[in-house]
C-alpha positions in Angstrom: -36.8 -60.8 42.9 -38.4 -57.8 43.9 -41.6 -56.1 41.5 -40.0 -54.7 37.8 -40.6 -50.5 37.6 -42.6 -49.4 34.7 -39.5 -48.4 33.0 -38.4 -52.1 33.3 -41.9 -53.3 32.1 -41.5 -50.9 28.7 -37.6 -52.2 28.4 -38.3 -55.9 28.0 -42.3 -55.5 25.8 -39.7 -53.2 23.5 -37.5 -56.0 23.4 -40.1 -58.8 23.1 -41.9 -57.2 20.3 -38.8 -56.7 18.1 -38.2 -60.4 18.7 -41.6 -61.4 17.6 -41.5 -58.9 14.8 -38.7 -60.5 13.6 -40.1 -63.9 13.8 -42.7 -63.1 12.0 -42.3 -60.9 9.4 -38.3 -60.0 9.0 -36.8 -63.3 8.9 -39.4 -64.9 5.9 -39.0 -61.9 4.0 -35.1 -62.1 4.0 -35.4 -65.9 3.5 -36.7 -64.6 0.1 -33.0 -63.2 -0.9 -31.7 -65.8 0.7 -33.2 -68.4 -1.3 -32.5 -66.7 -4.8 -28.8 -66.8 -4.3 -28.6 -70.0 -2.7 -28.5 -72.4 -6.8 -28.0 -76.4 -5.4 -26.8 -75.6 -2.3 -24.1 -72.8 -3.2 -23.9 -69.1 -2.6 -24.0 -67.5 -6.0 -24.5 -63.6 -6.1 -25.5 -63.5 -10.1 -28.6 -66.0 -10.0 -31.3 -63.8 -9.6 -29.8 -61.3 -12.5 -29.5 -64.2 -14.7 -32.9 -65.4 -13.7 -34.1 -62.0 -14.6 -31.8 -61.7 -17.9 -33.7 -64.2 -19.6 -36.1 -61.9 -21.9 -39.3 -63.5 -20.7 -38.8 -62.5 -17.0 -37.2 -58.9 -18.6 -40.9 -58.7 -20.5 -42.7 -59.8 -17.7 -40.9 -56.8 -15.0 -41.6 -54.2 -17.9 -44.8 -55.1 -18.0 -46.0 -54.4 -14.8 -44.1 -51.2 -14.5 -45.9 -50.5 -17.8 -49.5 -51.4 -16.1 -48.3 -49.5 -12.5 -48.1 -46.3 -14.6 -51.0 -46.5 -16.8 -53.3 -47.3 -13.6 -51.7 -43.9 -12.0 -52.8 -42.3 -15.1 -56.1 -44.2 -15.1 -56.9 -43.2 -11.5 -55.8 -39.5 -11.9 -58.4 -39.2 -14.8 -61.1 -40.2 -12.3 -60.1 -38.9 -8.7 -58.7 -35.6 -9.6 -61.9 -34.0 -11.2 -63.8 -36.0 -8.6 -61.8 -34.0 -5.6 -62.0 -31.4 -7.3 -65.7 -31.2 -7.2 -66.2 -32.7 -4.1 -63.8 -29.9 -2.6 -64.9 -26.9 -4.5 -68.6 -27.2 -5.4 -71.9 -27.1 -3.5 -71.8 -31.1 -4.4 -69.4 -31.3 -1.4 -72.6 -31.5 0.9 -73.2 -34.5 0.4 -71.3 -36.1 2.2 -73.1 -39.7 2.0 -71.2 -39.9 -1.4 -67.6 -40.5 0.7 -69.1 -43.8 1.7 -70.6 -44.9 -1.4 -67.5 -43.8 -3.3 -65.4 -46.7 -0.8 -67.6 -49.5 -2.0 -65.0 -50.1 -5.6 -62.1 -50.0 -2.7 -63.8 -52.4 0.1 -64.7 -54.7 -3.2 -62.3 -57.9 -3.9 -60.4 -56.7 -7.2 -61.1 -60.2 -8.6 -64.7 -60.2 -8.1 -64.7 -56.6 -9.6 -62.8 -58.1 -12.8 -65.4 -61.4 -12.8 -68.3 -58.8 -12.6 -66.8 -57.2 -15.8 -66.1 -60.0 -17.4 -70.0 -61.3 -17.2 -71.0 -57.5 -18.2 -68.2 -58.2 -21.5 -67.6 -60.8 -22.8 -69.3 -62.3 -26.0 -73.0 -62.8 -25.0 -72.7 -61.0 -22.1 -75.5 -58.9 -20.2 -74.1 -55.8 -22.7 -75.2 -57.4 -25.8 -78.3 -58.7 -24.2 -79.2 -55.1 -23.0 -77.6 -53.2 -25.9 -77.5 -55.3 -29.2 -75.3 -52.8 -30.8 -73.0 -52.3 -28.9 -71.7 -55.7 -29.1 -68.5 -54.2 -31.1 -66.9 -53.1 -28.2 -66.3 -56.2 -26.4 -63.4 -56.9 -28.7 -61.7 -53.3 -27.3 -63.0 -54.4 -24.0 -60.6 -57.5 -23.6 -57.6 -55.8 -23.8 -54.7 -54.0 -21.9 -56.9 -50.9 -22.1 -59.9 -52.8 -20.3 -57.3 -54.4 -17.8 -56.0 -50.9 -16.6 -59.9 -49.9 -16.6 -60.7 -52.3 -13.9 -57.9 -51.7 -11.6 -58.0 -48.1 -12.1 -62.2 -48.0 -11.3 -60.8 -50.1 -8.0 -58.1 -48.1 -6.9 -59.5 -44.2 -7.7 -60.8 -44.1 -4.2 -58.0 -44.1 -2.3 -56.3 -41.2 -4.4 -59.6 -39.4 -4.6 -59.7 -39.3 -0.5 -56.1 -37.9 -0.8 -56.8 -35.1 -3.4 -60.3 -34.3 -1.5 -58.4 -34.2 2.2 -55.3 -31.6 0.5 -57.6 -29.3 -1.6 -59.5 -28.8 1.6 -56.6 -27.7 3.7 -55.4 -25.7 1.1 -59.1 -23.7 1.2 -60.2 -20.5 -1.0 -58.2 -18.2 0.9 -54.9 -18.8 -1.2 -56.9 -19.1 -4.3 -59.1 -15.9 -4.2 -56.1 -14.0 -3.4 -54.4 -15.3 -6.7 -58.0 -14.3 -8.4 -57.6 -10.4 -6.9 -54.3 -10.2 -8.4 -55.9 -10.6 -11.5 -54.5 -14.6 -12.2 -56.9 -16.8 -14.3 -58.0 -20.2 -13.7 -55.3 -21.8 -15.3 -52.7 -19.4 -13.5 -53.9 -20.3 -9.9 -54.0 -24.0 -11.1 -50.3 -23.9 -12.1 -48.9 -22.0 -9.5 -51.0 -22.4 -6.3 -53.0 -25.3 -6.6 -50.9 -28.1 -8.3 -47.4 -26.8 -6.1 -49.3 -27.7 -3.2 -51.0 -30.5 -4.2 -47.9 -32.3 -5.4 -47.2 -34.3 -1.8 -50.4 -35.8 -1.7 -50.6 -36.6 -5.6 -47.2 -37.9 -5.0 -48.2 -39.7 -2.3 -51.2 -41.2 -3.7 -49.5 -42.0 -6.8 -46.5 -44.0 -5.9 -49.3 -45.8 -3.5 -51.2 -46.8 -6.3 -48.5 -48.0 -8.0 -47.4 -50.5 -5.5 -50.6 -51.5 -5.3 -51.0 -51.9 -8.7 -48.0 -54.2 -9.4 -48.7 -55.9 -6.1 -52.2 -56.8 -7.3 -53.3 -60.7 -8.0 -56.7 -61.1 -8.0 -57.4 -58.4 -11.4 -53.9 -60.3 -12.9 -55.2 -63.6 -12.1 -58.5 -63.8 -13.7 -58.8 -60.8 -16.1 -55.2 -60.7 -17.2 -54.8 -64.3 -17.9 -58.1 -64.2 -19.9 -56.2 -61.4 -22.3 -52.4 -63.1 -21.8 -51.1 -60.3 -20.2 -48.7 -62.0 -17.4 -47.4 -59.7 -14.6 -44.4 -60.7 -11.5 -47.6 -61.9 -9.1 -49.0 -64.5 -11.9 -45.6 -65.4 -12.6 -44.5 -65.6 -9.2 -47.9 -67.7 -8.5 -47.0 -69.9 -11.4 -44.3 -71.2 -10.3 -45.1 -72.2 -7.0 -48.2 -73.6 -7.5 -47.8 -75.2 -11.1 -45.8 -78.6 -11.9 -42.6 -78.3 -12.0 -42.9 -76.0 -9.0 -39.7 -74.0 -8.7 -38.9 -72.5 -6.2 -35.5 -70.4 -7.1 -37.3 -68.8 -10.5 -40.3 -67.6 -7.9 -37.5 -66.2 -5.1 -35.6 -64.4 -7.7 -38.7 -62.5 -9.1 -40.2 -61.9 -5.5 -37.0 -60.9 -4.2 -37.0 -58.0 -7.4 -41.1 -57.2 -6.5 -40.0 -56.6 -2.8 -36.8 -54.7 -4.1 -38.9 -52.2 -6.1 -42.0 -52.4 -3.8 -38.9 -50.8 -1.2 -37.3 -48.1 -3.4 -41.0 -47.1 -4.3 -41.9 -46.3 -0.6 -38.3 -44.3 0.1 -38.9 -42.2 -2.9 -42.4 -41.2 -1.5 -41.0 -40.7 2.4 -38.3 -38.2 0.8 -41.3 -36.7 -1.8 -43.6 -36.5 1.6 -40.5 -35.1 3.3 -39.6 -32.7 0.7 -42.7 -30.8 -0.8 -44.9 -30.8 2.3 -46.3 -27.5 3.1 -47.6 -26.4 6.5 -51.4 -25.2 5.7 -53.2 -24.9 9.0 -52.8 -21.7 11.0 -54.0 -20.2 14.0 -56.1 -18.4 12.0 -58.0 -20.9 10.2 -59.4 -21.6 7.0 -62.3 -21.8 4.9 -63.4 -24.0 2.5 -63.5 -22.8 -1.5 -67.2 -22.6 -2.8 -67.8 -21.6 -6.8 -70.6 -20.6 -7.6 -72.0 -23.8 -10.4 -75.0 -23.6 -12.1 -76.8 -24.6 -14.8 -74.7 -27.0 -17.1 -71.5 -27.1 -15.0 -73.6 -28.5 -12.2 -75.3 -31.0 -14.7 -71.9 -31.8 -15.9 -70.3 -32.7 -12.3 -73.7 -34.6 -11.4 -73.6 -36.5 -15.0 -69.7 -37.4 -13.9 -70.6 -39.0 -10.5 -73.4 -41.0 -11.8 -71.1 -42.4 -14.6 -68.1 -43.3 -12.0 -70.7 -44.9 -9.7 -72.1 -47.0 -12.3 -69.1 -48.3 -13.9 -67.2 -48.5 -10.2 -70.4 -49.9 -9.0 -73.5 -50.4 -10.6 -72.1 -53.0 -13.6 -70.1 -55.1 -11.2 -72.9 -56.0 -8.9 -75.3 -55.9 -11.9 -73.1 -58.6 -13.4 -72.8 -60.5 -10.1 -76.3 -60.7 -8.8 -77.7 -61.2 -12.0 -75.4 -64.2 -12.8 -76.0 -65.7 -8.9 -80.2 -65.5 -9.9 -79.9 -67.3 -13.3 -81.5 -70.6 -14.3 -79.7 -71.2 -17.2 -77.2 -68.9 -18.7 -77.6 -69.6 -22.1 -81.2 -68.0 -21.9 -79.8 -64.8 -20.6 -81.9 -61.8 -18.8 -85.5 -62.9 -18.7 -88.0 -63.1 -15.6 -88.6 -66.9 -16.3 -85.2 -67.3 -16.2 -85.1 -66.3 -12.2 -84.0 -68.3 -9.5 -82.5 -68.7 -6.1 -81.9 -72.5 -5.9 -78.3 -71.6 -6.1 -78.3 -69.8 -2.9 -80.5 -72.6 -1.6 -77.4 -75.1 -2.6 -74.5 -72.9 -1.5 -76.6 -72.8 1.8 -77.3 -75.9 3.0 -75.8 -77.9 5.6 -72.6 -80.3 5.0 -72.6 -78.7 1.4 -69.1 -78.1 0.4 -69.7 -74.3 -0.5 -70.8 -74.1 3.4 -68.2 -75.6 4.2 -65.9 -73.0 2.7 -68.5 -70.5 4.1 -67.6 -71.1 7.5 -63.9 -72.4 7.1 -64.0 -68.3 5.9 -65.9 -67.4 8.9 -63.8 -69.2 11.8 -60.2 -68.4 10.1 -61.5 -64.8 9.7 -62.5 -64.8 13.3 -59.3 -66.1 14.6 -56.9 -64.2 12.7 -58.8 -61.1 13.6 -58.7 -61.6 17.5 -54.9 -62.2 17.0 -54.3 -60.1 14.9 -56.0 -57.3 17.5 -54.4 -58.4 20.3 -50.9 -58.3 18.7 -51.1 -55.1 17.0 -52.6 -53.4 20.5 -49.1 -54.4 21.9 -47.0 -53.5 18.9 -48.7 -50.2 19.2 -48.4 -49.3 23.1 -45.0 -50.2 22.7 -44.6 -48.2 20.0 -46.4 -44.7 21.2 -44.7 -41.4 20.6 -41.7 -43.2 18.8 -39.4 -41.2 20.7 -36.3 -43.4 20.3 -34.8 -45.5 17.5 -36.1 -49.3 19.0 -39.5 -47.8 18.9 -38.8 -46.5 14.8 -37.8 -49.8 14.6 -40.9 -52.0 15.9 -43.0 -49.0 13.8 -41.4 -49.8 10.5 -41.1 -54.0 11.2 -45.0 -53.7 11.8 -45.8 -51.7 9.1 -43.8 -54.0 6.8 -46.8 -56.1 5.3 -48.5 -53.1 4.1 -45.5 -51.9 1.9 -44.4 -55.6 0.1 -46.8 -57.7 -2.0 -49.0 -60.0 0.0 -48.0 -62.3 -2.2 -44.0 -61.9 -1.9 -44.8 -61.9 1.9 -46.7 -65.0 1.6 -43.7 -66.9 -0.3 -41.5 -65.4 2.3 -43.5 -67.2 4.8 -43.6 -70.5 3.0 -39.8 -70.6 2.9 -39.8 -70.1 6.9 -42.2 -72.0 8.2 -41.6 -75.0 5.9 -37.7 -74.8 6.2 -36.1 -78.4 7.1 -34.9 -77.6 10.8 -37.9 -75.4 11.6 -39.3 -77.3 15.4 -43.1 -76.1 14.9 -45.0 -78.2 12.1 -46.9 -75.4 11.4 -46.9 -75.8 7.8 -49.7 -77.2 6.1 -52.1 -76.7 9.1 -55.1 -74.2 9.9 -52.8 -72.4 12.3 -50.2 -71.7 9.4 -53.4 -70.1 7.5 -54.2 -67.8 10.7 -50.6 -66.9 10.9 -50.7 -65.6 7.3 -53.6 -63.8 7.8 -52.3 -62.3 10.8 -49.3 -61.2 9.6 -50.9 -59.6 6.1 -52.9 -57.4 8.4 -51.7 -56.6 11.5 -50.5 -53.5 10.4 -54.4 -52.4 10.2 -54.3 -52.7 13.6 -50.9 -51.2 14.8 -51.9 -48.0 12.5 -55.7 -47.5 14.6 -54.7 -48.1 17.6 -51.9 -46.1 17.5 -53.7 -43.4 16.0 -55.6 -43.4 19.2 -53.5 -44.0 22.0 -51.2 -41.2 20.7 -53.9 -38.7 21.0 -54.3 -39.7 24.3 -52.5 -37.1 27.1 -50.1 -38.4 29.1 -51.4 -36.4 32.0 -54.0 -38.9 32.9 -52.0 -41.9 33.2 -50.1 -39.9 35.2 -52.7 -38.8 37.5 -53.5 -43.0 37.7 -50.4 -43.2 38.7 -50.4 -40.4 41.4 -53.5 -41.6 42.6 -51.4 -45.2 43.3 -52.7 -47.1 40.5 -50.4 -49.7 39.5 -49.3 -50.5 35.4 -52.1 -52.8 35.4 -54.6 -51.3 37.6 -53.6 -47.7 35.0 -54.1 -50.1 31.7 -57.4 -51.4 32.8 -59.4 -48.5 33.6 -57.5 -45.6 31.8 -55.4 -47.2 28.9 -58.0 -49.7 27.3 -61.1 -47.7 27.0 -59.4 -44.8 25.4 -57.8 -47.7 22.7 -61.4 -49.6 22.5 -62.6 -48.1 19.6 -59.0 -48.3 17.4 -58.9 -51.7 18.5 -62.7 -52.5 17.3 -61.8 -50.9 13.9 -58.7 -52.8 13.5 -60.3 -56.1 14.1 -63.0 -55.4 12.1 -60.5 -54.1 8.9 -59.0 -57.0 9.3 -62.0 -59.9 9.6 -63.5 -57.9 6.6 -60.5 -58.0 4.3 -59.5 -61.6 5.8 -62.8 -63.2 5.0 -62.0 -63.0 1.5 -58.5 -63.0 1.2 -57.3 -64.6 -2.1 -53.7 -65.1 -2.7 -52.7 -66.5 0.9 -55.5 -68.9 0.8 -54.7 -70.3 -2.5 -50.7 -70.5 -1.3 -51.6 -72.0 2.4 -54.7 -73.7 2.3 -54.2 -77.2 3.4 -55.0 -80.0 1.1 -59.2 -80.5 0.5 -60.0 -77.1 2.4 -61.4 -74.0 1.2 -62.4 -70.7 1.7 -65.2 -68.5 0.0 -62.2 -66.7 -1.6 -61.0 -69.8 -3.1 -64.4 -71.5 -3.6 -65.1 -68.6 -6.2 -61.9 -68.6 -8.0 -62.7 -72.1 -8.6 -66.1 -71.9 -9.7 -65.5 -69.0 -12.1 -62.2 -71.0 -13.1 -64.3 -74.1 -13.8 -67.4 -72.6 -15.5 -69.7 -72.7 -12.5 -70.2 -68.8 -12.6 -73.7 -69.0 -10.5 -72.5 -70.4 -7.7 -69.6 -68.8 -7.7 -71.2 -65.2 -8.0 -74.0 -66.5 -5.3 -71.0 -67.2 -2.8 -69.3 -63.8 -4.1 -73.2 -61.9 -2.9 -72.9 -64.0 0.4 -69.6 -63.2 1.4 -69.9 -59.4 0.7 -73.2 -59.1 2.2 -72.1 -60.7 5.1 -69.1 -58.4 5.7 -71.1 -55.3 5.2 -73.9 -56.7 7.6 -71.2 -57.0 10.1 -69.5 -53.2 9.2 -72.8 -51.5 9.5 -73.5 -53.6 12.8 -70.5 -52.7 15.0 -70.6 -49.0 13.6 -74.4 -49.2 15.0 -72.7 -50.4 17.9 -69.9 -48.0 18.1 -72.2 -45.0 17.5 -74.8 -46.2 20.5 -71.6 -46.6 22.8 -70.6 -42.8 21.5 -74.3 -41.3 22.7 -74.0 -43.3 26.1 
């Protein structure tokens, strides 16, 4: 059997990644619509619409349509003013504030919503610090407060959207609409928002998914206020007696259904109402000249988004992890760190979760990096239709629920005739993991193989450098710093990953992630919030390490 050609080597990693793909992430999620129309054993086509007739699922859909909308309204009202200034004023210098502004994002939305909660609720730090204004914690714990929270957590992303397009779209456009005498408004309506629309619409159908994919805000703000959504529903029944199975299918299989027509309807929007806005000629950014009160008034808006997006959540946490007793409240006596001291120490059960957290995390992430650097060689230019097809299998996690994936994966890997017992194990935990964020992976490393020319793996080649001998020394330090950003995305995100853990986790195991959804469940709030200030802390040690890293690398 003589050497296989390059060509031949390409064919069969093509063919072996689809397979794996499949494995992984095709076959659980159609288990899903299997399951829902498979009643006792029979094939019947009507039990997920008669699952879904009954009006307490009918209330349940509607309702987090309902919330998906008002969260896109939510997070317009913050991000679009926010671009706006951070495009078209003299604020845009600072540049520092693009990283700050990513902390609500990089922040677990249920520790967000515990944070608020503290800051809230009847005796809370807001009626310690501000007596009077104890009347709005009644307004507060509401549908109104719930869209608040996920909205304060999800403006980033569409603000990063709205900055990037009014950037491209520069003053050029717009001063020529101002010498042909149009107003403010005028150049708004007809030049701005026209070609603006792609990204908003991008940005907004995102959020949405997002939004009615969400658990952790659902889980421990929205049960609080009884507002049930398809992911506390869908959670509900598989992890509350009688556990059942068919009910949870039926709704996932509708979540992933919707989740689906919500991402074609942005490809043809994308498709549709994208303008090309880079020339040869370039472009300049638009500066207005703000003074006075209009500079006062942007300033005034970024310190109050900050502090609500920010500043009360970690208030809320750290003050709650440094508290003797909470029933004293905010007073220097009343300081301690003997809960850190207890989460800390050795053989505890909170370090045990610690570093169950840790070495999952770790595993999942080095998987996870290897897999998606092969998904995305094989991928590259995506030239033909197998190589669209790997693309979209990979990128599958990122568009359904974690938690519909997670069920789909359940229903897999705990079927009857499956030959692996992987079920109920640590490796079924890493496999979750894995498959939730490979996509991270797939997308950076693609990102920067493609911009690599094809010129210089030919010239390897020329120079008689074999497929290996052309991957080592060409191929992998060009992709080195994609694949250090995907393993760190994904150990980050991992780390404190909510819904899969409380799905997969073995009997008697925890995770941070779970350890503080238990202790907030259960009353203990300190050591909960203690864990909540470890486990963040940790992962943005580790960010702000391997970007020192990364940068010294850049300057050698």
């Amino acid at each position: 059997m003589g050497v296989l050609s390059v060509k031949q080597i390409r064919a069969w990693s093509l063919t072996f990644a689809l397979i794996a793909l499949a494995l992984l992430i095709v076959l659980p999620l159609l288990q899903i619509f299997i399951q829902s129309v498979y009643v006792d054993g029979q094939l019947q086509w009507s039990a997920p619409f008669r699952t879904l007739a009954a009006s307490r699922f009918v209330g349940v859909l509607f309702g987090s349509i309902w919330l998906g909308l008002c969260v896109i309204a939510g997070t317009t009202v913050l991000a679009l003013p926010l671009a706006w200034i951070m495009s078209n004023t003299r604020l845009a210098s600072w540049r520092w504030l693009d990283v700050v502004l990513l902390i609500p994002f990089m922040t677990p939305p249920y520790i967000g919503s515990m944070g608020w909660i503290l800051f809230m609720q009847k005796n809370g730090y807001l009626e310690q610090l501000f007596p009077s204004l104890h009347f709005l914690t009644p307004f507060f714990f509401s549908f109104g407060g719930m869209v608040m929270i996920m909205s304060l957590h999800l403006f980033p992303f569409l603000y990063l959207l709205l900055r990037g397009a009014l950037v491209r779209i520069g003053g050029s456009l717009e001063e020529a609409g101002a010498v042909m005498g149009g107003g403010f408004l005028y150049r708004f309506r007809r030049i701005i928002l026209p070609l603006l629309l792609s990204s908003y619409g991008m940005g907004a159908l995102l959020i949405f998914v997002k939004t009615i994919a969400e658990f952790g805000t659902p889980a421990t703000f929205g049960r609080r206020i009884g507002y049930e959504v398809m992911t506390s529903e869908i959670h509900k029944y598989i992890s509350s007696w009688p556990i059942d199975f068919g009910k949870a299918t039926s709704m996932a299989s509708v979540l992933l259904t919707a989740c689906l027509l919500v991402w074609y309807v942005q490809s043809v929007i994308n498709r549709k109402y994208t303008y090309r806005l880079i020339g040869g000629k370039g472009s300049r950014p638009s500066r207005l000249r703000v003074s006075g009160w209009t500079t006062g008034l942007s300033i005034a808006f970024i310190l109050l988004l900050l502090m609500a997006s920010i500043g009360i959540p970690y208030f809320s946490i750290i003050a709650a992890s440094t508290m003797k007793l909470r029933g004293i409240g905010l007073a220097w006596d009343n300081f301690t760190l003997d809960y850190y001291k207890e989460l800390l120490s050795w053989g505890s059960e909170s370090m045990e979760a610690l570093l169950n957290s840790v070495f999952l995390s770790l595993g999942a992430s080095t998987i996870a990096v290897m897999l998606g650097t092969w998904f995305a060689l094989v991928i590259g230019g995506s030239r033909t239709r197998l190589q669209r097809t790997v693309d979209a299998f990979s990128l599958l996690p990122n568009t359904v629920p974690g938690i519909v994936m997670v069920v789909g994966l359940i229903l897999w890997w705990n079927s009857p005739w499956m030959p692996i017992p992987l079920y109920n194990t640590y490796g079924m935990v890493i496999l979750t993991y894995v498959v939730l964020f490979v996509p991270y992976t797939v997308q950076y490393v693609k990102s920067a193989f493609t911009q690599v020319d094809t010129a210089l793996f030919q010239a390897g080649q020329v120079f008689g450098g074999g497929p290996s001998y052309v991957f080592r020394r060409i191929v992998l330090p060009l992709i080195l710093p994609g694949m250090l950003a995907g393993w760190m995305m994904t150990f980050t995100i991992a780390s404190r990953e909510l819904v899969g853990s409380l799905l997969i986790l073995p009997p008697s195991v925890q995770t941070s992630a779970t350890y503080i959804f238990a202790q907030f469940e259960q009353g203990q709030v300190s050591l909960g919030m203690a864990m909540a200030v470890i486990s963040v802390g940790l992962t943005t040690l580790l960010l702000i390490l391997m970007e020192s890293l990364n940068s010294q690398r850049k300057w050698k």
